[in-house]
C-alpha positions as CSV (number, residue, x, y, z in Angstrom):
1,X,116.7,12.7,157.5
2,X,116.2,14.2,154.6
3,X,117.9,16.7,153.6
4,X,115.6,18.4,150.7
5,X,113.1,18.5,153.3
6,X,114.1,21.2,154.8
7,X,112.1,20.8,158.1
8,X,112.4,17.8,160.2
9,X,110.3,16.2,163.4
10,X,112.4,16.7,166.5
11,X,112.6,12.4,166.7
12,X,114.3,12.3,162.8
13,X,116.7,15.1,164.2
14,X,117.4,12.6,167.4
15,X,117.9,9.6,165.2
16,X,120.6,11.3,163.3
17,X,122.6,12.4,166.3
18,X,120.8,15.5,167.6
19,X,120.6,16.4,171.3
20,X,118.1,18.2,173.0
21,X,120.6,20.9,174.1
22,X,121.7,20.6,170.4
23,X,118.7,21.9,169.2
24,X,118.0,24.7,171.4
25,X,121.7,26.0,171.1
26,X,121.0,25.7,167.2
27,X,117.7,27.7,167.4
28,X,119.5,30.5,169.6
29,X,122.1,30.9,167.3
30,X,119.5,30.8,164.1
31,X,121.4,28.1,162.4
32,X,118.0,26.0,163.3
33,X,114.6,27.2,163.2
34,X,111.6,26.2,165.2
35,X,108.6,26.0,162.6
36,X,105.6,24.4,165.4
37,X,105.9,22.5,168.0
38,X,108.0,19.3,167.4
39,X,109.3,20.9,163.9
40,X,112.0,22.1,162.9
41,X,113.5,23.8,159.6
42,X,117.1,25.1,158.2
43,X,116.3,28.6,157.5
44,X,117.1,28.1,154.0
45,X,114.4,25.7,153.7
46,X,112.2,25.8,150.6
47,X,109.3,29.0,152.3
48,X,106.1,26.6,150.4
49,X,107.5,23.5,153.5
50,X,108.1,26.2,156.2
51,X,104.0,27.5,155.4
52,X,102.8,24.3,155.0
53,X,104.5,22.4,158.3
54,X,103.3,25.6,159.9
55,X,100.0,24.9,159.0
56,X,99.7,22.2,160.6
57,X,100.2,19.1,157.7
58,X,103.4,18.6,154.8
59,X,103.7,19.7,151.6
60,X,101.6,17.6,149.2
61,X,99.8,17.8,146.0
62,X,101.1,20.1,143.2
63,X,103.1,21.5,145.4
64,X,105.4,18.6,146.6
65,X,105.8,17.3,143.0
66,X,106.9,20.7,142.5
67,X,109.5,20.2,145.1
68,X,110.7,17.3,144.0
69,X,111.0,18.0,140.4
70,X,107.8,18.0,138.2
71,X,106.6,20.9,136.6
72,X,105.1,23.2,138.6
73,X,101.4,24.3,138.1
74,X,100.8,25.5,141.2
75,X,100.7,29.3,140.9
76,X,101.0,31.1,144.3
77,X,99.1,28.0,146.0
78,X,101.0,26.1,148.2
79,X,98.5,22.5,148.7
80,X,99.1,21.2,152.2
81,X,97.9,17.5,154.0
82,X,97.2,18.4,157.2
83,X,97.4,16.9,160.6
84,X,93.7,15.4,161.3
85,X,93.9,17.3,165.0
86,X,94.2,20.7,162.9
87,X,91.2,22.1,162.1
88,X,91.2,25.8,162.2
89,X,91.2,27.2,158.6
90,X,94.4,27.8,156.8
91,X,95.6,31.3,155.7
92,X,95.1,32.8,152.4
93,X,97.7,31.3,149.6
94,X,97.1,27.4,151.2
95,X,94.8,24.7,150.1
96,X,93.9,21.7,152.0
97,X,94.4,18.5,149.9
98,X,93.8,14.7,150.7
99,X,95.6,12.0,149.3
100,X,92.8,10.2,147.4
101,X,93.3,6.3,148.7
102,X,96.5,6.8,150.6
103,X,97.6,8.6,153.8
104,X,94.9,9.8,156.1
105,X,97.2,10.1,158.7
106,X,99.1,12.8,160.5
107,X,102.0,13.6,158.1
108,X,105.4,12.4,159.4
109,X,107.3,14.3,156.9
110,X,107.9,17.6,155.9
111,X,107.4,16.7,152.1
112,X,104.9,14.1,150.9
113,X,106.4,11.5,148.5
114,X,105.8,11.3,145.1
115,X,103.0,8.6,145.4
116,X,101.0,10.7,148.3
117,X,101.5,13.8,146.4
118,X,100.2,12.1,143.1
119,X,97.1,10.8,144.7
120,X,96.4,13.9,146.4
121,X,96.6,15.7,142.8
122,X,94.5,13.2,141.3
123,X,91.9,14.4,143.7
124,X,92.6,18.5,143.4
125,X,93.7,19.2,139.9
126,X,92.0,19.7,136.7
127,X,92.6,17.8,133.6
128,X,95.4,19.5,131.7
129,X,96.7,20.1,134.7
130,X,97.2,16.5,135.8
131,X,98.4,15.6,132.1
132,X,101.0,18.9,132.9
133,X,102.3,16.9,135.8
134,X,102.3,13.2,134.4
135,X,104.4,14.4,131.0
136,X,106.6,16.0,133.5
137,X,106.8,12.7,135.8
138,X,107.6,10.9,132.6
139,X,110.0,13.2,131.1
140,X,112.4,13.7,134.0
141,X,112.3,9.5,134.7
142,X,111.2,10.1,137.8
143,X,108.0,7.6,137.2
144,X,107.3,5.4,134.0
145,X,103.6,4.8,133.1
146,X,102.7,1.7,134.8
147,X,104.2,3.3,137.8
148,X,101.3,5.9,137.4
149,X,99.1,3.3,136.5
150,X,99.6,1.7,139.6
151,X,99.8,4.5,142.1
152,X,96.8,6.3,140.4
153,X,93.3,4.7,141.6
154,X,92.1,3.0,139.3
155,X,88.6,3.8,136.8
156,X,87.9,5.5,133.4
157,X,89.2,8.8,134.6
158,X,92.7,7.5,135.2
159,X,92.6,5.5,132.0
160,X,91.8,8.8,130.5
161,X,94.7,10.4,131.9
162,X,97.3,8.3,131.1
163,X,96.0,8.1,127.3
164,X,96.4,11.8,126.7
165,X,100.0,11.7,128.2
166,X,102.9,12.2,125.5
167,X,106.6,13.2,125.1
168,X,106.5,16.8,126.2
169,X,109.8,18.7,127.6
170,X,107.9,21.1,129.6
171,X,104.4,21.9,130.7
172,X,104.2,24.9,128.1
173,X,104.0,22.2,125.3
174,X,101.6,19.7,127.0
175,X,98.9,22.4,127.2
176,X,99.3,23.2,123.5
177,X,99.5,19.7,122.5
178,X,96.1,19.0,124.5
179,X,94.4,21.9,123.3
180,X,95.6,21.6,119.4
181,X,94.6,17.8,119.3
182,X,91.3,18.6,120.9
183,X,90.4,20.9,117.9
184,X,91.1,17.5,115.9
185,X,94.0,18.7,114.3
186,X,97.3,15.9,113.8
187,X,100.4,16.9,115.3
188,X,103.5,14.5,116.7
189,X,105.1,15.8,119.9
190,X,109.5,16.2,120.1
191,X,110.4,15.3,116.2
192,X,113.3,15.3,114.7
193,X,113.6,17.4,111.6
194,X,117.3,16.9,110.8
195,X,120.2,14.7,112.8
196,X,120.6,18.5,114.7
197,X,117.1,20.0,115.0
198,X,114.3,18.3,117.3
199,X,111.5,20.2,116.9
200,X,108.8,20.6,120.4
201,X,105.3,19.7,117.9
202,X,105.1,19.3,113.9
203,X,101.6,19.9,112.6
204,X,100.7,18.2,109.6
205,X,104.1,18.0,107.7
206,X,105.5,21.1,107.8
207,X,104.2,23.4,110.4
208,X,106.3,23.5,113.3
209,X,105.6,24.9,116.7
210,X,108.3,25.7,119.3
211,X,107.2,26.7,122.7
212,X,108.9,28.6,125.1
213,X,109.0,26.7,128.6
214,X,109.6,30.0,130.8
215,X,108.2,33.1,131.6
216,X,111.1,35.0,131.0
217,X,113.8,35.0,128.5
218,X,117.2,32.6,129.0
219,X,119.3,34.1,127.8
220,X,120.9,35.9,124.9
221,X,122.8,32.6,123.8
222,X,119.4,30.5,124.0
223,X,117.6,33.2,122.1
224,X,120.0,33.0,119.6
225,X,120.7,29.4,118.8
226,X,116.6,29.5,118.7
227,X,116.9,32.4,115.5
228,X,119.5,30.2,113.8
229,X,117.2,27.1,114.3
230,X,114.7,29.1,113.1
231,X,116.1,30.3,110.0
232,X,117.5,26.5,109.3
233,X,114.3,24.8,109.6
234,X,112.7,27.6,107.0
235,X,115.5,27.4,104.7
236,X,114.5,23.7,104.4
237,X,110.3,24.7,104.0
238,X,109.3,24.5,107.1
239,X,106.7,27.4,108.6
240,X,108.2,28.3,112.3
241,X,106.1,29.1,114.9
242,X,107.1,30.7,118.2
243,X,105.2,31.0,121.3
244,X,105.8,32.2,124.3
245,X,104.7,31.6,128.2
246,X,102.4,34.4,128.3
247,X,100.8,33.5,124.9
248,X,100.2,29.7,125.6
249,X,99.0,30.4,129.5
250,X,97.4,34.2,129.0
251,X,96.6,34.8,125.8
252,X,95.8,31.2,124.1
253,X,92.3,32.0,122.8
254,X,93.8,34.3,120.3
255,X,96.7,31.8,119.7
256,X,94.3,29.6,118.5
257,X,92.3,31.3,116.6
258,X,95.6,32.1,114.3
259,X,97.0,28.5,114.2
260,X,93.8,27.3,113.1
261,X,93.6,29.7,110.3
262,X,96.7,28.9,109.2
263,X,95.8,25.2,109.0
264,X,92.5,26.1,107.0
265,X,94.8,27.6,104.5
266,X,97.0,24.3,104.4
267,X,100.4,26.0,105.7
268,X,100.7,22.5,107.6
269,X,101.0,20.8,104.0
270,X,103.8,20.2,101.0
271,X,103.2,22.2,98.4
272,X,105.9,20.9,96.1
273,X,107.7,18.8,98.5
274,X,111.3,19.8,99.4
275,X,114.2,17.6,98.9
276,X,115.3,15.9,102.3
277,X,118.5,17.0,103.5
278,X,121.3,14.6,103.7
């Protein structure tokens, strides 16, 4: 029984100790909640397991990496494996994914693992989106790359894949990475400038690209400590740029368009090159 599930089969609540009265005595007091027949949920549960168990299948895809960690592209989808015996369309905000060589089975848990959920994205997501997830896989050591190697079926498409995934601390940066290199231009993801100041993508030799992982600001104290990183790196020569969520995800084309002129006019190159600092 797991418990970042959330929602549980009525046998996985038996096995860990669970009576039959216990269960009903636990949904009349709400501490228990009865999601479809044979499930069951905390009410806390995460609400993307509660829609999708309800639906008939488990979490899966996007969605279950999600859950368990990787960076979430998933919008206001929640991607659900259903139950083969369910067939009646699901309700607007769910999308029905398969695991592409894996489970075909009725789900027996509330959350696909990370394997089923992989294979099930391989089959549903785009391209950058996929590399989104993989960096994140990779990042967090929650799979290496002959882990997604293996799991991932294999073919050109996969080999693909895996050759377009880099260091990358969020998904925010993966998309720029992707869509900078396939413009042709050189850049080296997570350098370090100085001992102190790693930098998220260094065009060229001097350009340097930070990228805002969130929607929404941290924080006074992060936006700070960013403005005094800032100001060190350009002390030392380096051009600092900035972007944020809604630039990289809504508003790239423009982005683009200014950090290529800005490469035409060689702001990524030494002009008298700097002394290194000690």
């Amino acid at each position: 029984m797991d418990p970042r599930d959330g929602v549980w089969r009525t046998q996985v609540l038996q096995r860990s100790g669970w009576q039959r009265r216990d269960i009903q005595r636990a949904v009349k007091e709400g501490s228990l909640l009865h999601v479809r027949r044979g499930w069951y949920g905390a009410p806390q549960a995460d609400p993307r397991v509660l829609r999708a168990v309800k639906a008939g299948g488990a979490l899966t895809c996007a969605s279950a990496l999600a859950h368990h960690g990787a960076w979430d592209v998933t919008g206001t989808l929640v991607h659900v494996r259903r139950d083969h015996n369910f067939t009646s369309p699901l309700s607007a905000g769910l999308k029905h994914c398969h695991s592409a060589g894996g489970t075909r089975g009725a789900p027996l848990r509330a959350v696909d693992d990370l394997a089923t959920a992989l294979r099930a994205a391989w089959g549903c997501l785009g391209p950058e989106e996929l590399v989104q997830v993989c960096d994140s896989l990779l990042h967090r050591r929650m799979m290496t790359l002959d882990e997604l190697a293996a799991i991932l079926p294999r073919g050109r498409r996969t080999d693909l894949l895996l050759r377009h995934c880099d260091l990358a601390e969020s998904g925010t940066e993966t998309l720029v990475r992707l869509r900078l290199r396939r413009r042709g231009i050189q850049l080296r993801p997570q350098v370090w400038i100085t001992p102190g100041d790693r930098v998220d993508l260094l065009v060229g030799e001097r350009l340097v690209i930070e990228v805002d992982s969130r929607a929404h600001h941290t924080g006074i104290e992060r936006f700070s400590a960013d403005r005094e990183r800032d100001l060190r790196l350009r002390s030392l020569g380096y051009t600092v740029v900035r972007l944020t969520y809604q630039q990289v995800v809504h508003g790239w084309p423009a982005v683009e368009q200014s950090l290529l002129a800005m490469v035409r006019r060689g702001d990524h190159r030494w002009r008298v090159r700097p002394e290194r600092p000690a």
